[in-house]
N, C-alpha and C positions, 0 to 999 in steps of 0.2 A: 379652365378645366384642371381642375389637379391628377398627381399621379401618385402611383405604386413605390413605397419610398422602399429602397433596399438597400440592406447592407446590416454593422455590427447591429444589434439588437441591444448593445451596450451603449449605443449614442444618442445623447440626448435629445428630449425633444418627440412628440405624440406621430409616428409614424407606422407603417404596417408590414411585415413582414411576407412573403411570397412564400410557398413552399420550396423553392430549391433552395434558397435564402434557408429556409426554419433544418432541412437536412445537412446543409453546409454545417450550422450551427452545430449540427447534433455529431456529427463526425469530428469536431475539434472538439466536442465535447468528453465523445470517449478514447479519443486520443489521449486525452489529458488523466484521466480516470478510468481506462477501464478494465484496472488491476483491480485498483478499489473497488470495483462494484462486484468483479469474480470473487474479491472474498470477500464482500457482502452477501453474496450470495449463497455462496459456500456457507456461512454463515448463519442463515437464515434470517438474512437483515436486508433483502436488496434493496436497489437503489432507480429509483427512476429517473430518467434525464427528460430536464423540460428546459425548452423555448416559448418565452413570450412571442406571440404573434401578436398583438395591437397593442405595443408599450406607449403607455400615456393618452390612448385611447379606448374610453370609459363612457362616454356621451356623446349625443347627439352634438353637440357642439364641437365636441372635438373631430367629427365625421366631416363636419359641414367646413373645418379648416382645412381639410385633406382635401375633402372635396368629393361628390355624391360618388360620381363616375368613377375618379379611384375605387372607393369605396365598393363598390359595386361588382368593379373587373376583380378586386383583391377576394371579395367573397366568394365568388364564381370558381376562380384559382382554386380556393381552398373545397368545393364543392366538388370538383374534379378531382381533386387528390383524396377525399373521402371514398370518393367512387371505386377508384381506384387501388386504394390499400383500406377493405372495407377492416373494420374493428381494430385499427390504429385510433390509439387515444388525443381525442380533440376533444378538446373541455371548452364546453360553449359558456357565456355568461351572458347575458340579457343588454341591450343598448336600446336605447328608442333612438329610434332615427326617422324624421319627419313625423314625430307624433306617434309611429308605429314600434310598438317593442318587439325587440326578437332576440332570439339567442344567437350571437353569432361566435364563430373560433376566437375562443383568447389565449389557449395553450397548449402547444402541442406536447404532449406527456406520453414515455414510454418506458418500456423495463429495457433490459441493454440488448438482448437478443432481438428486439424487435428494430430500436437503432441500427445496430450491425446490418438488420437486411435491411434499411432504409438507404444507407449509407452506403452499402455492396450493390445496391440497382445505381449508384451516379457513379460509381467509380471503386477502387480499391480500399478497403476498408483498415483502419490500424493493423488491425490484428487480426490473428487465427482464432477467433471465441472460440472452438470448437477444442483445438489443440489446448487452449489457453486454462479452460475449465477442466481438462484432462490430467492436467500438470500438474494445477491447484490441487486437486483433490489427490495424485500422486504423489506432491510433495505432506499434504496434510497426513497421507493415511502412513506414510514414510516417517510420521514425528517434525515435521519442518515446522520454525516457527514462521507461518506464513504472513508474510505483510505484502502491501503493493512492490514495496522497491523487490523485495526478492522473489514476487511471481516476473517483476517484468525483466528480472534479470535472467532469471533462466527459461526466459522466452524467448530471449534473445540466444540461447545456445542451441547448436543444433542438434537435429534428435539424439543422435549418439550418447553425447555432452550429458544433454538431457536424461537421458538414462541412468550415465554412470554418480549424477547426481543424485538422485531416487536411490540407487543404491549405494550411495557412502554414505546416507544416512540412515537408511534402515543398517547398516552396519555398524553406524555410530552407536545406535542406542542399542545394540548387546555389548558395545565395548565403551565402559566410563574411560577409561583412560587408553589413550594409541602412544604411549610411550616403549612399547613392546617395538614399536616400527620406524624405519626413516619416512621421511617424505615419499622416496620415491617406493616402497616396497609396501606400502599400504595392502591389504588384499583384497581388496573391495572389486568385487567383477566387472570386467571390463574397464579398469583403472588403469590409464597407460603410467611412466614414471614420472612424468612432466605435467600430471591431469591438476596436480593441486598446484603447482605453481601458478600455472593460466588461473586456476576456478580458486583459492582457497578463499578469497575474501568472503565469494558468494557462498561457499560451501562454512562458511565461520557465520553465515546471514542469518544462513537455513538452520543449522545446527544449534546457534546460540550457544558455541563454543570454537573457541580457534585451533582446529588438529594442526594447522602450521606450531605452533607454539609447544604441542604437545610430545610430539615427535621426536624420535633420537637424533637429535643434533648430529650434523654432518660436519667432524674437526675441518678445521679452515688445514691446505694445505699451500703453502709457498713455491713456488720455484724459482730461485735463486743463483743468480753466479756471481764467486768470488772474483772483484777486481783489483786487490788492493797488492802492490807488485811484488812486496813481501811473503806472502801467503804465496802467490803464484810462483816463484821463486823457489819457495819450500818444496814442490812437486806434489802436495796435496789439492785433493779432487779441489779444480773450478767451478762444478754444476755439483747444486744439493737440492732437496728440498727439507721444507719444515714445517711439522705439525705439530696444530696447538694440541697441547694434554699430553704429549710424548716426552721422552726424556732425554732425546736427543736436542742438541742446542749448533747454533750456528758456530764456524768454523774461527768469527773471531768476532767482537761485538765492534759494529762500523761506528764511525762519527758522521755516515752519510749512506741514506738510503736513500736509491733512485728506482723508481718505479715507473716502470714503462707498461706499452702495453700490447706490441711486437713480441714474438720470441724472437726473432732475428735479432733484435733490436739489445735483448736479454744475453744472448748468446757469444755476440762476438761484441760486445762492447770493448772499448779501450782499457788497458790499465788504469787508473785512480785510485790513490792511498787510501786508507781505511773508508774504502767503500763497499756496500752490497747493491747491489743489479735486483731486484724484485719483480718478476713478471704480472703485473694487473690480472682482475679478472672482470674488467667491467665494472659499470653500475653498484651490480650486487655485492661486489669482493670489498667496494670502502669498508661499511661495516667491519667483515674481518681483517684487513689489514690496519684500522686502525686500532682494533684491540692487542696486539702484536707487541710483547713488552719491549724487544730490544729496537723494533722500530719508533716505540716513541719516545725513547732512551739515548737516540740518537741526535744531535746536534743541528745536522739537516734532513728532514726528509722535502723530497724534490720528486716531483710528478712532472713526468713527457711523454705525450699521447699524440695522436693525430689534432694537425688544425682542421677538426670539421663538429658538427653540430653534438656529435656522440664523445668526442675529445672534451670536452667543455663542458658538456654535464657530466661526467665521469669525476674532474676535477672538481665542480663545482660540490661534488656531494662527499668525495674526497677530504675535501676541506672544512666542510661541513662535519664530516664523522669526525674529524680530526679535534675540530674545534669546541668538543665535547670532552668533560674528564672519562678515561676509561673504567671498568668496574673494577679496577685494582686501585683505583683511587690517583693513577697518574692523571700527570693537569695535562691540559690542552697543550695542545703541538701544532704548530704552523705551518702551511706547506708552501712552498714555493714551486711556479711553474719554469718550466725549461724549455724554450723556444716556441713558447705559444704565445706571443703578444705581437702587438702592432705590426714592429719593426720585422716580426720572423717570418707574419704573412706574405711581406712585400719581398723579403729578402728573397724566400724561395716559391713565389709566386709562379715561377716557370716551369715546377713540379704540380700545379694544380690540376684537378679532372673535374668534371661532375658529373659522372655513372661511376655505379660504385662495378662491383666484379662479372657481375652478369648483364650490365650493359642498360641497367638501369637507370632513370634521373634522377640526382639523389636532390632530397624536398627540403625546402627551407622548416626551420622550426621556431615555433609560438614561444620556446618555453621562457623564462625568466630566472636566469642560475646569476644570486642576489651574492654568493660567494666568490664572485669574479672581480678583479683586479679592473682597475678603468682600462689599461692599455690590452687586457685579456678580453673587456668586454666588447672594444672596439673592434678586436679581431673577431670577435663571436658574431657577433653583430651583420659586419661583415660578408660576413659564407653561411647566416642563417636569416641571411633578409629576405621577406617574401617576394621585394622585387628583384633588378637584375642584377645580376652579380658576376664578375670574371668565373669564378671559381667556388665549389663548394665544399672543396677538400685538399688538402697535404698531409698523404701519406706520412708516415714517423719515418718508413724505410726511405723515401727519399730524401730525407735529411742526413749528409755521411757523418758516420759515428765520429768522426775527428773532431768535426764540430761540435756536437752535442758532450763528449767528452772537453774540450776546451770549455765551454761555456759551463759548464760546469764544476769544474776546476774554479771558474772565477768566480762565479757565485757563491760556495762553500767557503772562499776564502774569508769573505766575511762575514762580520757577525752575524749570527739568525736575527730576521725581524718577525714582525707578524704574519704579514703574507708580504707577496711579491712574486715578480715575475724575473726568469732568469735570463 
């Protein structure tokens, strides 16, 4: 007696598919697609989703391999679910089985609204069609250049989101040019000042222009403190800052910039002869601190951050911008790390945590920072393993400044190399 063969409908071989089987199918189906078919639809192109229900099964012969009784129980299956969701598209074709021809299901075929409720009677369906087809047309009737990736990215925001999206672009297109505005002062309703940081990629999707790019530049600004013992000496300010495009200039051009990313850290550092203290800002600040003329001017620049998964891609990218010419045409500059490698993990291993300030567990990380030093990458490695690990962090403050001032001292003494660690 044979049976009811279930499963991919992509496996080979003359078998037959059940209906929970053919619905399964149609829900991964518009999982996969069912941006695309909202703006086929939209479009007045739609899209039908079908499953083969008897792939490789065409004849009587190939029945009689399955086997009547299968055959038989599978038809019945599918005569019930006809009953059941009458004027669902079941596309019969013709089989003679034992001499007798009949039409029996070979395809289940449907437009995407009717999937969705096929799909929503066994379980939870991808998406909201309803919200989905809302959006589409909000984004269309808005100017968006609508494709799948950026209906399903602003599916993914939440209504609000959602909104102030529809409205930066209906504001885009009375304004060609947002260089009138920074990032953050844009006047788009209900635009908080942080909206285009999170969204600009998708809002550069929709738009088919990028307002990051367009926007009044926001000058990089420094914060800085003089350590170098003659200056301090002198009784002129320790603490400056400095901004690009102004005409004010640093208090004396270092042969060593060290870049932390503490203020504490920034603030009471040690004495060191022609050196400047530079307060990081993160990720985002490589960029501008490597464009910084008298920082790449300088002999060493030296990067010291936390040993944790955000220290290490900071430098990583650090190194990275660095290792580019600036657009004044100066050449690459190398950085060196300062108490972030192997030996500094172990050293002060007795300062490690793993919850960061609110008592959180702080998560290994996937990433691959390809600008890392072997013995940097071993500490990396380390405190962002996804299995177990002593520790996931060292604080910079728990490292004392005598140290990170001595070790630095010695590094600077010699030559600059390419990279390394200090």
């Amino acid at each position: 007696m044979g049976e009811t063969h279930r499963g991919d409908s992509r496996r080979a071989g003359p078998r037959l598919i059940d209906p929970a089987d053919a619905v399964g199918e149609l829900g991964r189906k518009v999982a996969r697609t069912w941006a695309d078919a909202v703006c086929a639809d939209l479009a007045g192109d739609p899209v039908t989703f079908s499953v083969p229900l008897r792939p490789g099964v065409a004849s009587g012969g190939a029945v009689a391999r399955i086997g009547h009784a299968a055959w038989h129980e599978w038809h019945m299956r599918w005569r019930e679910f006809a009953d059941r969701h009458p004027g669902v598209g079941i596309v019969r074709r013709p089989v003679s089985v034992q001499n007798v021809t009949g039409d029996y299901p070979a395809v289940l075929a449907v437009d995407l609204d009717t999937a969705v409720a096929l799909v929503s009677a066994t379980g939870s369906p991808a998406v909201d069609i309803v919200r989905a087809r809302a959006l589409a047309s909000a984004l269309r009737s808005a100017g968006a250049v609508l494709t799948p990736a950026v209906l399903r990215a602003a599916c993914r925001l939440g209504a609000d989101d959602a909104d102030v999206l529809v409205s930066a672009l209906t504001w885009l297109r009375r304004h060609p040019d947002a260089g009138a505005w920074t990032a953050r002062g844009l006047p788009v309703p209900g635009m908080h000042s942080k909206w285009l940081d999170a969204h600009g990629a998708l809002l550069r999707d929709a738009a088919g222009r990028d307002v990051r790019a367009e926007v009044r530049a926001r000058p990089a600004v420094l914060h800085l403190t003089y350590v170098d013992p003659g200056h301090l000496a002198s009784g002129r300010r320790r603490h400056d800052a400095w901004t690009t495009g102004d005409t004010h200039d640093v208090g004396y051009r270092p042969r060593v910039v060290l870049v932390v990313e503490n203020r504490d850290s920034r603030l009471w550092f040690p004495p060191v002869p022609d050196t400047i203290v530079v307060e990081g800002g993160g990720k985002a600040a490589a960029a501008l601190l490597a464009n910084v003329p008298w920082i790449r001017a300088a002999d060493h620049v030296v990067y010291w951050g936390d040993i944790d998964a955000d220290g290490y891609a900071i430098l990583d990218r650090f190194r990275a911008a660095l290792a580019e010419p600036a657009p004044d045409d100066a050449p690459p500059k190398p950085v060196t790390s300062l108490l972030m490698d192997a030996a500094d993990l172990h050293r002060y291993a007795r300062h490690g945590v793993n919850h960061d300030r609110f008592g959180r567990p702080l998560k290994p990380s996937p990433a691959v920072l390809p600008h890392l030093t072997a013995a940097e990458t071993t500490a990396y490695d380390t405190i962002a393993t996804a299995g177990p690990t002593p520790f996931r962090r060292i604080e910079q403050e728990a490292v004392p400044l005598d140290h990170a001032a001595q070790r630095l001292r010695e590094v600077t003494a010699r030559r600059p190399d390419d990279r390394g660690n200090a």
